[in-house]
N, C-alpha and C positions, 0 to 999 in steps of 0.2 A: 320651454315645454308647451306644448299644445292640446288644448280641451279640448274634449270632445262635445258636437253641441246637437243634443237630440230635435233640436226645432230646424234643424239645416237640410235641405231637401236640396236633390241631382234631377238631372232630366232623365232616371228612371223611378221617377219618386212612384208612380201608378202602375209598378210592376212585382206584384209580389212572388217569390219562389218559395218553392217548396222543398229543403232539401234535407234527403235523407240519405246519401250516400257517406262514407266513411271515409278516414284518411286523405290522402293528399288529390287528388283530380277534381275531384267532383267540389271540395273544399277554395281551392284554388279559382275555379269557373265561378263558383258565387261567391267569391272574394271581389273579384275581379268588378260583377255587376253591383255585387252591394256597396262596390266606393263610388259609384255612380246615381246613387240612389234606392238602389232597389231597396224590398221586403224581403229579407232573406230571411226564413221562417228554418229555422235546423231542426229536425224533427229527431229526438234521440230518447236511446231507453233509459227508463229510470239507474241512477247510480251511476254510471262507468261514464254513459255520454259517445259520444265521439270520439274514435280511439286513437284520432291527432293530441288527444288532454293528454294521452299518456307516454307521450314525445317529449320529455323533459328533459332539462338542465341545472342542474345545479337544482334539484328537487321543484326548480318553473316551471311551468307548463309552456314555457316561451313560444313555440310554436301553435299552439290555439289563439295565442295570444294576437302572434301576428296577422294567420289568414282567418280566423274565427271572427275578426275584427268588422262592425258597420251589421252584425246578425244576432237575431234573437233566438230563444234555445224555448223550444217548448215539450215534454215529455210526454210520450204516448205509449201504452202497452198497444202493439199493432195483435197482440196474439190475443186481444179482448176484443166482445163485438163494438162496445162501444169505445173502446180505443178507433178503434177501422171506421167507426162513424163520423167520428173527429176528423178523421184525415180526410173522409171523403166530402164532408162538409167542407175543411180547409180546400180543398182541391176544386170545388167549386167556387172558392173564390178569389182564387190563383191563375197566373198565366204561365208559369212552368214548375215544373217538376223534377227532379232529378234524383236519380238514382245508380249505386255502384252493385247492384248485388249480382251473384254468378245469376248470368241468362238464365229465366224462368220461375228466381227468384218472386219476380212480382207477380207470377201468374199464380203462385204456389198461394199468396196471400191474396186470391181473389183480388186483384189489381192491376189486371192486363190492361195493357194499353188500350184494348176495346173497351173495358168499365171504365177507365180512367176519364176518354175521351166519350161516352155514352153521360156523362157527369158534365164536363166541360168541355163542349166542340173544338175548341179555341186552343185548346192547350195545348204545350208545347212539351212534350215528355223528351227529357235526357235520360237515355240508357249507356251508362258507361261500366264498360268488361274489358279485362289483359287482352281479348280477341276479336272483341265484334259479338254481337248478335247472332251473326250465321255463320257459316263455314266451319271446317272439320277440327277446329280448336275451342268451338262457342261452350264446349260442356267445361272445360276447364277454368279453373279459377285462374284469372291472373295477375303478377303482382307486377312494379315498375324494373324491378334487378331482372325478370326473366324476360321481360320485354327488349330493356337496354342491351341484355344479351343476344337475342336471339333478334335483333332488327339489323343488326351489320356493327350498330354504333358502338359495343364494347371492341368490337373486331379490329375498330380505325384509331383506337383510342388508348396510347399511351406510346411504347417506346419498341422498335423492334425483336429489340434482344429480352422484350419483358412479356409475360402473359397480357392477353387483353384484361384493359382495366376499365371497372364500372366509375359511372361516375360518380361521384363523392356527393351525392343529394339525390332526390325524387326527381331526377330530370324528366324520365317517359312521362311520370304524371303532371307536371309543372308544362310541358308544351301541349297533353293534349286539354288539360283547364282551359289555355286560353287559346287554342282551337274549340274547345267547347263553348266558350263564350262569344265566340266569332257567330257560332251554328245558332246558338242562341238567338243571337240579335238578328239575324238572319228570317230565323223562322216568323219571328214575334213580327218581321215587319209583313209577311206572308199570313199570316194570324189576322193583321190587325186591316188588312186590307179585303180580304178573303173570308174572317169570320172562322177559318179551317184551321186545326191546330195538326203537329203530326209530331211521327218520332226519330229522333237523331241519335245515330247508333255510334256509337262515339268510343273506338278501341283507345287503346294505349300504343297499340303498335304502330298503328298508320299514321299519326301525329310522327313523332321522334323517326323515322322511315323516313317519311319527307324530307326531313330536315340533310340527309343524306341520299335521296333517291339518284341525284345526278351518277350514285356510282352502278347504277344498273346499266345507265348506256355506256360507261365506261366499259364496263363489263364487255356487253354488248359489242364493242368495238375492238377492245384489245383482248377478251376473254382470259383477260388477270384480274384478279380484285385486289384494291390497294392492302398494300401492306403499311400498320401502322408505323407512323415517323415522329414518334414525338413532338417536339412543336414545331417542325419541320411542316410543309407544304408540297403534298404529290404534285400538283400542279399550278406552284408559282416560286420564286427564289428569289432574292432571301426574305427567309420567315423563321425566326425562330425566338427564344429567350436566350438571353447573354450575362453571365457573371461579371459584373464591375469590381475595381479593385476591391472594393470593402464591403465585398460579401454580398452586396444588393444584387440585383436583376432591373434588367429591362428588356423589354418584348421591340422587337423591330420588323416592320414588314415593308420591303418594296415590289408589291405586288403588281404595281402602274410600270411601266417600262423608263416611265420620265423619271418615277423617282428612285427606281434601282439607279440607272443613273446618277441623279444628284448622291446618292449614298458614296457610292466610287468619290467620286468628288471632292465628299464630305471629307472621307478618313484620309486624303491624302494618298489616293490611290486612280490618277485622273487613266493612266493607262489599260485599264481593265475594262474601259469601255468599248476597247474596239480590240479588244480578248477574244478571239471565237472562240472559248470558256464561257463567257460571262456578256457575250454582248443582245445575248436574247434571250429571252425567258426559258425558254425551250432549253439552252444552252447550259444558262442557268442551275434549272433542273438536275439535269442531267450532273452536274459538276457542281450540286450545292457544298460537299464536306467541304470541299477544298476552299469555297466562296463562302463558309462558313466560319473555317478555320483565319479568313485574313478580316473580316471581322471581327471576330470575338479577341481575336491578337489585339484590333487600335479600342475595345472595350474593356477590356482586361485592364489596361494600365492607367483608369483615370475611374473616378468614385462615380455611380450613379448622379448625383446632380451634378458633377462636373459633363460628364456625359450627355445630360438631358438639356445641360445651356448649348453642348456643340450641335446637339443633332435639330434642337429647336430653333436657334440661329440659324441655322442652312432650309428650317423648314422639311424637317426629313418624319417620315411616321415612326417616331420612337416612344414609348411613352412607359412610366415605372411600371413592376410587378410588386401590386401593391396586397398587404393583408387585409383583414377587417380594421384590425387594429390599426393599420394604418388611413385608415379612409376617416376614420371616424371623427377625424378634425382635420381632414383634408382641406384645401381652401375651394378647390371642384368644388364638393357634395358639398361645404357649407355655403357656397355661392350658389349653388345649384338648390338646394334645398332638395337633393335625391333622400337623404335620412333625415327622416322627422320622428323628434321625439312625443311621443302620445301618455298622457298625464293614465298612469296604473296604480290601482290602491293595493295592489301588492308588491309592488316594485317600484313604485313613486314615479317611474317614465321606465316604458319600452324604446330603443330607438328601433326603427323597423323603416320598411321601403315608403315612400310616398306617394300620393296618387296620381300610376300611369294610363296612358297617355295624358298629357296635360289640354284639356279642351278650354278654347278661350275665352266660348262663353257660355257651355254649361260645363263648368267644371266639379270633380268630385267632391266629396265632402268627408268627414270624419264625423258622425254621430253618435255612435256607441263604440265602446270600448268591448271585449270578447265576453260572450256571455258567460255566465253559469250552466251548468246542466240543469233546463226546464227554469232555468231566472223568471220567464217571461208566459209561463204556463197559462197561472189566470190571466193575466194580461189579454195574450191570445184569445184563450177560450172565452173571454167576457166580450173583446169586441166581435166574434165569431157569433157569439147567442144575440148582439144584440142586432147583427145585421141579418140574422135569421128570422128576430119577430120583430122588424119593418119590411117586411119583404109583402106585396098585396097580398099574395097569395096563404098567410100566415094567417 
């Protein structure tokens, strides 16, 4: 198990955030900085907090747990003037800000990005909304499921003969976090060079979009939009998961033309190479049930590890479908140290992700464990008054 050690400082130890956005994006983006060092400051109402607390399991709050993790929690009535004084004292001694509320939210609370920035030139304000900023969806609220929907990616995701299927977690808001933290770092170096802070208008849609835009020139080209194929691949063969004798799975993909090849090969099928079936990708395609079907036949009759010594002997891209449960004493992730356990006085250890990207020589740290709602109230507010009366001008 691993302590957490509050005297442990990342190469963004002199960046403090300011965050008051809710649920999964905005959570995620200063996750992400505060394993890096940051001041991640979670600015939340008294009582309830952050309504990721109330994301539970088994009566834990497990998921505050994980991304609330490396940030301090301080409590502010923003609907008091001296609530809004607080913040804007904080905000002057901060270099970003972030927020999830529907566009206009922050104007509403006298804290338009012109006050914001008339307070600190420098500042780097995150606005994250289901839509953007602008455009003829900015009034609506948006969440990650109407996003998932409405970006193409429930459309490509699941099985033809099934409705499209959402994904099974916060994915729209989990890629545009860490596009926001991208935008972030970004700015801050434009900030720190320039003295000029500005605002990054950060949807949910345009993130998770990306991730699938190649199908617009698709589109564009053949004027079809893919139809979903399960773990199948529109445009490469073979790809898909396979049942081994004993009920396991494994995922196989020869998407390189060398190693569809070598696959043939593998299974004791050298003549399908020169198959015009199966001797091009294109072909492939075209003819994957069939090239699926003489697959899943030489998969079928042998157990997943017998299966992962043939396909790994030949060097072929096969690798298990593995659960949680099965990771969690994997010889990978314990070699790898992907899951690290974090020492919790409510749960004696979380195991949860570890800090990515792995930098070589400013790498992340683990300092604080997930706050409380407002844990760190005076804390804040004390070192706040005192760096207000050493100021000259004081």
């Amino acid at each position: 198990m691993q302590k957490f050690d509050d005297s442990a400082t990342g190469p963004l130890s002199d960046v403090r955030i300011l965050d008051l956005s809710r649920l999964v994006a905005g959570n995620m983006l200063t996750a992400y900085l505060a394993d890096f060092g940051a001041d991640v400051i979670k600015v939340e109402r008294a009582g309830a907090g952050d309504d990721l607390r109330n994301w539970r399991e088994g009566g834990k709050d497990i998921y505050w747990k994980v991304y609330g993790r490396n940030k301090r929690s301080i409590v502010l009535d923003l609907k008091s003037e001296a609530g809004l004084d607080d913040l804007k004292d904080l905000v002057k001694t901060a270099k970003v800000f972030v927020e999830n509320f529907v566009p206009g939210g922050l104007e509403k609370m006298g804290l338009s990005p012109e006050v914001l920035l008339a307070l600190n030139p420098a500042l780097v304000i995150v606005r994250i909304s289901g839509w953007g900023q602008t455009g003829p969806y900015s009034h609506k609220p948006g969440f990650g499921t109407l996003v998932e929907a409405m970006s193409g990616f429930a459309h490509l995701n699941g099985f033809p003969d099934r409705p499209p299927a959402l994904p099974p977690l916060a994915l729209a808001d989990m890629i545009a976090g860490i596009y926001g933290a991208a935008g972030v770092l970004t700015a801050l170096r434009t900030a720190e060079s320039s003295g000029k802070g500005q605002v990054i208008d950060l949807s949910l849609f345009e993130p998770i979009f990306s991730v699938i835009s190649s199908e617009a020139a698709k589109f564009k080209l053949t004027g079809e939009a893919t139809m979903r194929s399960g773990n199948q691949s529109s445009h490469t063969a073979p790809r898909n998961v396979y049942e081994c004798a004993d009920g396991k799975f494994v995922a196989l993909s020869g998407s390189m033309q060398s190693m569809a090849l070598r696959i043939f090969e593998t299974i004791g099928r050298p003549e399908m190479k020169e198959d015009p079936r199966f001797s091009t990708n294109d072909a492939r395609v075209q003819h994957r049930d069939e090239l699926d079907a003489v697959i899943a036949g030489f998969i079928s009759l042998r157990s997943q590890e017998e299966n992962l010594a043939i396909f790994e002997k030949a060097s072929v891209t096969v690798g298990p479908v593995c659960s949680v449960a099965d990771l969690m004493d994997h010889p990978f992730v314990r070699g790898r140290e992907a899951i690290v356990e974090l020492e919790d006085s409510d749960m004696g250890s979380v195991p949860m992700h570890n800090i990515i990207p792995r930098l070589s020589e400013t790498p992340g740290v683990f300092r604080r464990k997930a706050p409380g709602v407002g844990e760190h109230t005076e804390e804040i507010l004390a070192e706040l008054r005192a760096g207000l009366s050493n100021r000259p001008e004081a």
